[in-house]
C-alpha positions in Angstrom: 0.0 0.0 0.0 1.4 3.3 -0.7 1.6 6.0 1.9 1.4 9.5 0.8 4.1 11.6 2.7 4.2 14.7 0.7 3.0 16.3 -2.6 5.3 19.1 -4.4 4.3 22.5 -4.2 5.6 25.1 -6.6 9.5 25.5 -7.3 11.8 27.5 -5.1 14.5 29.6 -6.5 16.1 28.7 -9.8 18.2 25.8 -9.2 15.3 23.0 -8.9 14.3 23.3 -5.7 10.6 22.7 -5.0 8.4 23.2 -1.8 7.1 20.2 -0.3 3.5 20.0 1.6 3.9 17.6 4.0 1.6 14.6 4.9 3.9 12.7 7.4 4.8 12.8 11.5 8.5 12.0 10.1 9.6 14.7 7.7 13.1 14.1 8.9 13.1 10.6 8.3 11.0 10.3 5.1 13.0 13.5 3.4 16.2 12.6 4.6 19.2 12.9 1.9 19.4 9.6 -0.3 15.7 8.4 0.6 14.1 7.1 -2.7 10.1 8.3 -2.6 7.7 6.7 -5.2 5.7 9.0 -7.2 2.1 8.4 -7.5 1.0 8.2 -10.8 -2.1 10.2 -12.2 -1.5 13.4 -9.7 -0.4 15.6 -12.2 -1.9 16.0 -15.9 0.1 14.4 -18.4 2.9 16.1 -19.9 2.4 17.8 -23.6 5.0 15.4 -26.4 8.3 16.2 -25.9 7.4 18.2 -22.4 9.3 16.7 -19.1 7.9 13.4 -17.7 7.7 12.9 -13.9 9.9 9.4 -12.9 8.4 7.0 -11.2 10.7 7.7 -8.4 12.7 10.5 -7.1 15.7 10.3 -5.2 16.4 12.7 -1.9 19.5 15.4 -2.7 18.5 17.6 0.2 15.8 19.1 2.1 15.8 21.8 4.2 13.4 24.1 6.5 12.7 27.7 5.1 10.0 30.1 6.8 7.9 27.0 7.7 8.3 25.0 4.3 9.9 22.1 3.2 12.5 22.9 0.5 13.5 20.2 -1.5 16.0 18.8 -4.1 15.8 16.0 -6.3 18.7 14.5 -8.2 18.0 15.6 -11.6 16.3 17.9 -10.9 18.4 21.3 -12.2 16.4 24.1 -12.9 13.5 25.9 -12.4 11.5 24.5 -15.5 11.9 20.9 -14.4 10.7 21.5 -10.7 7.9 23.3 -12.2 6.6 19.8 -14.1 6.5 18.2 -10.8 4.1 20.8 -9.5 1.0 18.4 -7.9 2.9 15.2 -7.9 2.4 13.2 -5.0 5.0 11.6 -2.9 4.6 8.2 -1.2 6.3 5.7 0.5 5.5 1.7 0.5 4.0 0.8 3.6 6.0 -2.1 4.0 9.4 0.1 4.4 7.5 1.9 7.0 8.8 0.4 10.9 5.4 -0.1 13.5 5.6 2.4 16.6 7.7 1.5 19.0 4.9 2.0 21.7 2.1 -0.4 21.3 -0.3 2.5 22.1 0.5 4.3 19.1 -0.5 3.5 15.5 0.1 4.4 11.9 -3.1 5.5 9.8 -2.9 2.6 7.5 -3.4 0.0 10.1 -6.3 1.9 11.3 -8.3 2.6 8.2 -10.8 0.0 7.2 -11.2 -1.3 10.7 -15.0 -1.7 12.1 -15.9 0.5 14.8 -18.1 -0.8 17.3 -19.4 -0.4 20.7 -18.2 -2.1 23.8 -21.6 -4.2 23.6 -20.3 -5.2 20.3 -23.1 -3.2 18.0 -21.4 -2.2 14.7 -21.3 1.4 13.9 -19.4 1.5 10.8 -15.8 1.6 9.5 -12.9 4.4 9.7 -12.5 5.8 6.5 -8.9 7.6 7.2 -7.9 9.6 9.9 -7.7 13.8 10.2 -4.9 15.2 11.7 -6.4 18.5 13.9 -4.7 20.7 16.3 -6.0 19.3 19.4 -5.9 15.5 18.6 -6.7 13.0 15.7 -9.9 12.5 14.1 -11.1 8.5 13.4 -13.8 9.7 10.1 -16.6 6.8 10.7 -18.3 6.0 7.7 -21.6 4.9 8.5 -23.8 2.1 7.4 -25.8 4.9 5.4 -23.0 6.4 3.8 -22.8 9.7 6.5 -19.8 10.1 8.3 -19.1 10.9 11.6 -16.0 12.7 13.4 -14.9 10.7 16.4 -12.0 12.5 19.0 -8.8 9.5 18.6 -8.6 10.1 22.3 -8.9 6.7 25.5 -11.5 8.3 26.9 -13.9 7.8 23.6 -11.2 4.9 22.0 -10.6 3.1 25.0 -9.5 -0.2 22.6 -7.9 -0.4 19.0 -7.7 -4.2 18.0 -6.0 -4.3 14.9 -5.3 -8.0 14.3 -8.8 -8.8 15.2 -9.8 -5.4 12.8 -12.1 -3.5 15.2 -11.8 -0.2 17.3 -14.1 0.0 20.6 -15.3 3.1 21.1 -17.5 4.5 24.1 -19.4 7.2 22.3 -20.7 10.2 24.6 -24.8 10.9 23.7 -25.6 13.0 20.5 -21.7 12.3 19.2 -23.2 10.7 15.9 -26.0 13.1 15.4 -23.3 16.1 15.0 
């Protein structure tokens, strides 16, 4: 499964460098020099005949922090033209490079989307569609038997159990949660 870490913003200077949104806890890690990050295909428009085409992978020359932003360079990547035609892509890693958390408490939003969420009586309430990353803590998105979705706080008072080899999350929902 790939994991999208990134996707490249519009270029920086003149020299190839391109701003990075990121989409991962580990910028450090995922952007470090040498790291080899799968580009996913269809995220830009196809390139005009005889126009730059975007690799299927692009190699980590540096990265860098810059007024809040990710600056980063690509080998091959030379000029401002080229970093242009990556404008859009999307950056992803395989999941299976990706280490498991150290602390069993923690998890990585792959394993968690798909998962059936139900309550401690064991009533189904639907399945988490992905995770949102707020300010004040993670979001599990439900999405419910009749297609609605519902936001529920990734906190152990509301998630007091996330079973992933048995593929459910427990969740102790306070009244009126769902009707929101």
């Amino acid at each position: 499964m790939l994991l999208i870490v990134g996707r490249i913003g519009k270029p920086h200077g003149i020299r190839g460098e391109v701003t990075v949104e990121v989409r991962t806890d580990e910028p450090e890690a995922r952007f470090a020099p040498g790291s080899v990050l799968v580009t996913e295909p269809g995220a830009v428009a196809p390139p005009a005949p005889g126009a730059y085409r975007v690799p299927d992978k692009l190699t980590i020359e540096s990265a860098r922090w810059h007024q809040g932003r990710l600056l980063v360079a690509f080998e091959g990547v030379l000029d401002r033209d080229v970093a242009e035609a990556l404008r859009g892509t999307l950056l992803g890693v395989d999941s299976a490079d990706v280490a498991p958390p150290a602390d069993p408490e923690e998890f990585l939003d792959h394993q968690l989307v798909g998962l059936a969420v139900v309550t401690p009586a064991g009533e189904r309430l639907g399945e988490v569609a992905r995770i949102d990353h707020a300010p004040a803590s993670d979001l599990l998105v439900l999405r419910r038997p009749d297609g609605r979705t519902a936001l529920i706080p990734f906190v152990k008072a509301i998630v007091p159990e996330v079973d992933v080899p048995g593929g459910r999350v427990v969740v102790e929902l306070p009244g009126g949660l769902l009707d929101l």
